[in-house]
C-alpha positions in Angstrom: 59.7 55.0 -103.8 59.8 54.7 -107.5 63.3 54.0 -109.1 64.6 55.9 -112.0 65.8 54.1 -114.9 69.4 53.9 -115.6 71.4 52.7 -119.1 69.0 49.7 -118.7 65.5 51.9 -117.1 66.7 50.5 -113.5 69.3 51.6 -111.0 71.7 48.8 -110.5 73.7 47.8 -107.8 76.7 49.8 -109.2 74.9 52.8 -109.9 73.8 53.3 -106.2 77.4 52.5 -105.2 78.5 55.5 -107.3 75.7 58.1 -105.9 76.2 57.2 -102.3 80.3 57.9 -103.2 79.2 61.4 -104.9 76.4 62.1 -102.0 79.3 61.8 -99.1 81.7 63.7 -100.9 79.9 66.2 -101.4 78.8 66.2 -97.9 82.2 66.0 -96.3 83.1 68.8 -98.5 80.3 71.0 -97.4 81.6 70.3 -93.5 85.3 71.3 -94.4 84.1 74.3 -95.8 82.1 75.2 -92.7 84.4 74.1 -90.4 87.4 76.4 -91.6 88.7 79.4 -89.1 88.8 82.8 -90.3 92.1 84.3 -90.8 93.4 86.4 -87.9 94.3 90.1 -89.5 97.9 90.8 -89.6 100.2 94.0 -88.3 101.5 95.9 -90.9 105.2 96.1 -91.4 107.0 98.7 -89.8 104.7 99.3 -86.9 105.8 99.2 -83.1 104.6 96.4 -81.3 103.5 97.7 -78.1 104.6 95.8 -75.0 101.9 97.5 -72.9 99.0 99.9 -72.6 99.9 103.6 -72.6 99.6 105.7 -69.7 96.3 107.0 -69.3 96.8 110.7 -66.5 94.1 110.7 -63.9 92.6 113.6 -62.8 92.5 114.3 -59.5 89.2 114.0 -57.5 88.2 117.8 -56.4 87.8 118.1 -53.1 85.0 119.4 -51.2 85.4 122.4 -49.1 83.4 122.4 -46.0 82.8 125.3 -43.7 84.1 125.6 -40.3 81.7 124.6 -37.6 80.6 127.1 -35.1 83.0 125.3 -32.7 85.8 125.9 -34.9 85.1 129.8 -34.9 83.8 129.7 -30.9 87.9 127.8 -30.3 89.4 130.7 -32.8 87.6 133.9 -31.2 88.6 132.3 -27.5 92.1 132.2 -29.1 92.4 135.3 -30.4 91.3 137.2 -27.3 93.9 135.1 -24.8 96.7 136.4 -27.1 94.8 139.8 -27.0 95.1 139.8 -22.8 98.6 138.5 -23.1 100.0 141.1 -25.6 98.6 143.8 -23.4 99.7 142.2 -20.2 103.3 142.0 -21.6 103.4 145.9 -22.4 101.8 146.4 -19.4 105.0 144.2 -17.4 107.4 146.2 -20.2 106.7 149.5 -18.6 106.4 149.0 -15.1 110.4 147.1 -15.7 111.5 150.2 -17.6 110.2 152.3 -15.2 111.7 150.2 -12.5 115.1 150.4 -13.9 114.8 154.0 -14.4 114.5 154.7 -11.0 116.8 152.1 -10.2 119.4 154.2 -11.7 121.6 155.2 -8.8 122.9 158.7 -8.9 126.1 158.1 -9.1 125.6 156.7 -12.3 124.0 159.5 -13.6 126.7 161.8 -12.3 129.3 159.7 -14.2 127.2 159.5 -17.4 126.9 163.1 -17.5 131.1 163.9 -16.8 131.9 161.2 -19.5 129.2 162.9 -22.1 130.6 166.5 -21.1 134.3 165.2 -21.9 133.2 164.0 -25.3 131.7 167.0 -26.0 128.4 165.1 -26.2 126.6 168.1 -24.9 123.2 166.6 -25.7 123.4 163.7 -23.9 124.6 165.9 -21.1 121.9 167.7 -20.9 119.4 164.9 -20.9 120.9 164.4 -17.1 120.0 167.4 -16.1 116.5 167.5 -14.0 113.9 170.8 -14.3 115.3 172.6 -11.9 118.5 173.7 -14.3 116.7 172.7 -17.4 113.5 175.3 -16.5 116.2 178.7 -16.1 118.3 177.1 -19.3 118.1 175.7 -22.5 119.6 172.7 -24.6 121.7 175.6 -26.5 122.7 177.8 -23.9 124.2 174.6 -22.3 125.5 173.7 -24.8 127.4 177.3 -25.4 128.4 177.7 -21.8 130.2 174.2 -22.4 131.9 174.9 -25.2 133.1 178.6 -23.8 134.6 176.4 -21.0 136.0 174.1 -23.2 137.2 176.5 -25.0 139.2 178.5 -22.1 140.2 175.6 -19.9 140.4 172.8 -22.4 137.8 169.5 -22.5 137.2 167.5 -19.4 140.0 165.3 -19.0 139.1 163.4 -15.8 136.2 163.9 -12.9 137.3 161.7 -9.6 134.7 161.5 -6.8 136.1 162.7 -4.0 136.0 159.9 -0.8 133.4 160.0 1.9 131.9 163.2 0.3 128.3 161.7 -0.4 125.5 163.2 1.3 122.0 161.8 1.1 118.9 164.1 2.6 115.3 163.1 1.7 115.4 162.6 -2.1 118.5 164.0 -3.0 121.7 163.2 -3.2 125.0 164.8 -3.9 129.1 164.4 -4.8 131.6 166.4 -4.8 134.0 165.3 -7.5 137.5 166.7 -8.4 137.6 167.8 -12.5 140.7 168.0 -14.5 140.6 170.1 -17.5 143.8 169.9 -20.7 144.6 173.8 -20.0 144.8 174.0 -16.4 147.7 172.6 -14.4 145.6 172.4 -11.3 142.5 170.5 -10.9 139.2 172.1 -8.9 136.4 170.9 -7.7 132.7 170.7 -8.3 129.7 170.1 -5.9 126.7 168.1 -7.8 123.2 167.8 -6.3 120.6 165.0 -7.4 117.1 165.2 -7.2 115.0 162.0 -7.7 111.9 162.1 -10.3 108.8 159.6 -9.5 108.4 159.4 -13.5 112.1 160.2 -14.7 114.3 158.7 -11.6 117.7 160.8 -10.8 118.6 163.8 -12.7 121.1 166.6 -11.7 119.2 169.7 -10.4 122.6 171.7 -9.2 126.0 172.0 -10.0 126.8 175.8 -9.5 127.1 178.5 -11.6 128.9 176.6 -14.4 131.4 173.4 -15.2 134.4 175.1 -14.9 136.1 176.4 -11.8 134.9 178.8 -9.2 137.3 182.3 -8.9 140.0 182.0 -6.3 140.8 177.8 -7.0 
């Protein structure tokens, strides 16, 4: 290694001193300089420090339709037609208990439906107790007139009384004799009534004379 001159044409002891002193600092300076952080960037003023993430909505996972298995729709027909057999049963039951209580209807409570219907001038539901025997030979209306022309001369029905032990039963029929009080008379008369029982209708009145009122000579 060749030396280079100094003031004299030859380094000397101090000059190496002072370029080993330059050649550190300017090492040491070149680590501090790559050694330095970077600066970290800084919020602006004014802006809201947020505490924590903002809520982010989720959408819901579709769902997946599936089809019913044949077992599903083998359960659903076998369903159907028990509720099928059991509606029809029930109407079936429903009739045959109306029909029951129909014919259960005892005469006497015919008879007394159709005296407290005549007395409220409720001729129509006084008619519906009458059986085909008097209903065939007369009308709803001409009922309904005769009643009113009695009603009319003798005054409304004010009381019918059965009269004791007079019940008669032959066969299918049935009749009362009951005693009728009417507003304009001041004596009471009284009035045979014959039953016939229906199969399909049960008990309906199929005589009680030639009118409501009273015969000629009570």
């Amino acid at each position: 290694m060749q030396e280079q001159p100094g003031k004299n044409g030859k380094y000397g002891e101090k000059d190496w001193k002072n370029e080993r002193e330059r050649l550190t600092g300017t090492r040491l300076a070149a680590i501090k300089a790559t050694g330095q952080h970077r600066a970290l960037p800084q919020r602006p003023p004014g802006m809201t420090r947020l505490t924590a993430p903002p809520d982010t909505p989720r959408v819901a996972r579709p769902q997946r339709q599936t089809m019913p298995s044949n077992t599903v729709r083998r359960r659903m027909i076998l369903l159907g037609s028990v509720f099928t057999v059991a509606a029809i049963i029930a109407c079936a039951v429903g009739a045959l208990l109306a029909k029951g209580m129909l014919q259960s209807s005892g005469p006497a409570t015919v008879v007394s439906d159709f005296f407290s219907a005549a007395s409220s001038k409720n001729y129509e539901q006084a008619y519906q107790d009458l059986g085909p025997a008097i209903t065939i030979r007369l009308n709803q209306q001409d009922f309904t007139k005769q009643a009113q022309d009695l009603d009319q001369r003798y005054g409304p029905i004010t009381d019918y009384k059965e009269v004791a032990n007079s019940a008669t039963n032959h066969d299918n029929s049935q009749s009362y004799m009951f005693t009728i009080t009417r507003s304009k008379l001041t004596k009471s008369y009284t009035l045979r009534i014959i039953l016939q029982q229906d199969l399909n209708e049960g008990w309906k009145i199929s005589d009680y004379g030639t009118s409501l009122g009273p015969n000629v000579g009570q």
